[in-house]
C-alpha positions in Angstrom: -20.6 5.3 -4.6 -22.2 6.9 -1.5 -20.3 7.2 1.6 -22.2 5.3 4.3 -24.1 7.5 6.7 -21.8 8.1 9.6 -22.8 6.4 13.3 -24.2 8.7 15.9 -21.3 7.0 18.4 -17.6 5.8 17.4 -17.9 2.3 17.7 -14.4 2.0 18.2 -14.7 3.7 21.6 -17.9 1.9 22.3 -16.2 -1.6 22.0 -13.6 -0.4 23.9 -15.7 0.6 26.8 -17.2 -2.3 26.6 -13.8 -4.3 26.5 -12.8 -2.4 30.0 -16.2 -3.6 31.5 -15.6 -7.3 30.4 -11.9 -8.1 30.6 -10.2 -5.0 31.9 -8.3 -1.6 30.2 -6.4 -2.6 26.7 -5.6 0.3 25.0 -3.3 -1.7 22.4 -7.2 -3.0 21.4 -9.0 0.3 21.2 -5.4 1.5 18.9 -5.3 -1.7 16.6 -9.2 -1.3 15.6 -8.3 1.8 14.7 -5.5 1.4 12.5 -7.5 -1.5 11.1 -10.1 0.7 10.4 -7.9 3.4 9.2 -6.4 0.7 6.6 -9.8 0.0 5.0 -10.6 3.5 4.8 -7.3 4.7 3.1 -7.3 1.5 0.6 -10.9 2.3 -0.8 -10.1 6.0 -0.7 -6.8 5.0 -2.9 -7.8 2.4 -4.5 -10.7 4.5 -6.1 -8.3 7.2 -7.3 -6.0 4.5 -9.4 -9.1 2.7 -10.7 -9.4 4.7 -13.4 -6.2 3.6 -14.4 -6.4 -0.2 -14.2 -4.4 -0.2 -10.8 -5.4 -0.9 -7.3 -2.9 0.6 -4.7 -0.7 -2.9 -4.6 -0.4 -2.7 -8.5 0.5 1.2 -8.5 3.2 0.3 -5.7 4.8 -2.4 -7.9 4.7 0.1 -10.8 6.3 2.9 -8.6 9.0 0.8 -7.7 9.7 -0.1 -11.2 10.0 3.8 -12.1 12.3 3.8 -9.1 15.0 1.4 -10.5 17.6 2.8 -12.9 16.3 0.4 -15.8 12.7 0.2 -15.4 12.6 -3.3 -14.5 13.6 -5.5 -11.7 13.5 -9.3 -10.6 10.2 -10.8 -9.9 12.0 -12.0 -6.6 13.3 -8.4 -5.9 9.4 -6.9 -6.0 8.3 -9.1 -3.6 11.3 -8.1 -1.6 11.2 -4.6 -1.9 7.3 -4.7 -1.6 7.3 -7.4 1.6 4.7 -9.4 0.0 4.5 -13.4 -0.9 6.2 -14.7 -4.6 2.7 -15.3 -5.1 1.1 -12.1 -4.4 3.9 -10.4 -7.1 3.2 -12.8 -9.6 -0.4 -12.5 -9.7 0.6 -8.1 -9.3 2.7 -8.5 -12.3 0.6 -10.9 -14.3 -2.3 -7.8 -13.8 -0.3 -5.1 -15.0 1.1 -7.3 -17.8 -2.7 -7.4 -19.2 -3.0 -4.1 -19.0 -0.1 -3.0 -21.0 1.7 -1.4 -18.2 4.3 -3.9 -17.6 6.5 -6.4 -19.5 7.7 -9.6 -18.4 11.3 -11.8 -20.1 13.6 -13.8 -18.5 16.4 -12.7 -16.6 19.8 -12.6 -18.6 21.4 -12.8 -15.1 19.4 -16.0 -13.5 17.9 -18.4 -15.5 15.2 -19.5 -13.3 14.2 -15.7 -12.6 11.9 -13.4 -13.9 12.1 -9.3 -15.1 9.5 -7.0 -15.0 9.6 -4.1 -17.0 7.7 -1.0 -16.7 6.1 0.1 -20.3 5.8 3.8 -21.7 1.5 3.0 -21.0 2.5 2.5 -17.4 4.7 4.8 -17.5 2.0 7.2 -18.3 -0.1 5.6 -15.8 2.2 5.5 -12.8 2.4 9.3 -13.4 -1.3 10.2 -13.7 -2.4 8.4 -10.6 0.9 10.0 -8.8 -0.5 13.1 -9.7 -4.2 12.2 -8.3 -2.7 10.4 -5.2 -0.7 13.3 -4.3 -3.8 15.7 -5.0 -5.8 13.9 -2.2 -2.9 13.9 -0.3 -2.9 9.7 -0.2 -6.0 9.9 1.9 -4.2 11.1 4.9 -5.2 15.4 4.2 -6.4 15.6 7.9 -3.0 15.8 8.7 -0.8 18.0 8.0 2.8 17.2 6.8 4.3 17.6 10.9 1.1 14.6 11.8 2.3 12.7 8.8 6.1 12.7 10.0 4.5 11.8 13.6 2.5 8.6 12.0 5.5 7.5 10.4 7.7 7.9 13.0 5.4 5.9 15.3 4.5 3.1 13.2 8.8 2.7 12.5 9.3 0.4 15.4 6.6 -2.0 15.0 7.8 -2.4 11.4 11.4 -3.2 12.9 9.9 -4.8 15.2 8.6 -7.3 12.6 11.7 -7.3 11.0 10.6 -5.5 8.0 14.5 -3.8 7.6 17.1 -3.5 9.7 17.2 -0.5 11.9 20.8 0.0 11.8 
């Protein structure tokens, strides 16, 4: 698909010019359209990389974390955890990747209202090919280099424990 032809003006800056006329100086405005902005852009960059490969970025991040644990396969409950998305959202992940071969689902041995997941050798295979692509486009984030992409990190950390997303101690 063809990139849209780029704006002779950021309209980001625009608006926010605009915003100072009407209702005074906000930067926190000017910064959240642009990591708004920056989201879109970095999902469809991504998400067109793991395409080929049945995923979108959510299902490749489930898979990931199933190659992370020591068994390939974790609660249903400890996804949506680890992942900080709604029961819902991990069933529907999971039920994806189960009809694509990539993932396995039983019941857990160790709760009997819970649900596994289990990563298969096909997503195995999968999780590693679109690593490979991912990490070639450097996630979508290669106009930074690595010090920027420490810098991001590091500045997005408190508004994540800010919204409780871990505990910082």
């Amino acid at each position: 698909m063809p990139k849209p032809l780029s704006l002779a003006f950021d309209p980001i800056a625009r608006a926010d010019e605009h915003w100072k006329q009407r209702w005074g100086s906000v930067p926190s405005m000017a910064a959240i359209t642009s990591i708004m902005r920056a989201h879109q852009i970095l999902l469809a960059e991504v998400d067109a990389v793991v395409k080929p490969y049945e995923l979108t970025f959510a299902r490749y991040e489930a898979l990931v974390l199933l190659t992370f644990s020591k068994a390939g396969e974790l609660p249903m409950s400890k996804i949506g955890e680890r992942l900080m998305v709604h029961p819902t959202s991990v069933t529907n992940t999971v039920d994806r990747l189960v009809r694509s071969g990539l993932v396995d689902k039983r019941p857990n041995p160790n709760d009997g209202r819970g649900t596994l997941a289990s990563i298969t050798d096909k997503g195995r295979e999968a999780c590693d090919a679109a690593t490979r692509d991912l990490m070639a486009m450097d996630f979508g984030l290669g106009a930074y280099d690595a010090e920027e992409c420490r810098e991001i990190f590091a500045m997005l950390r408190p508004l994540r424990v800010a919204a409780n997303d871990f505990d910082a101690e």
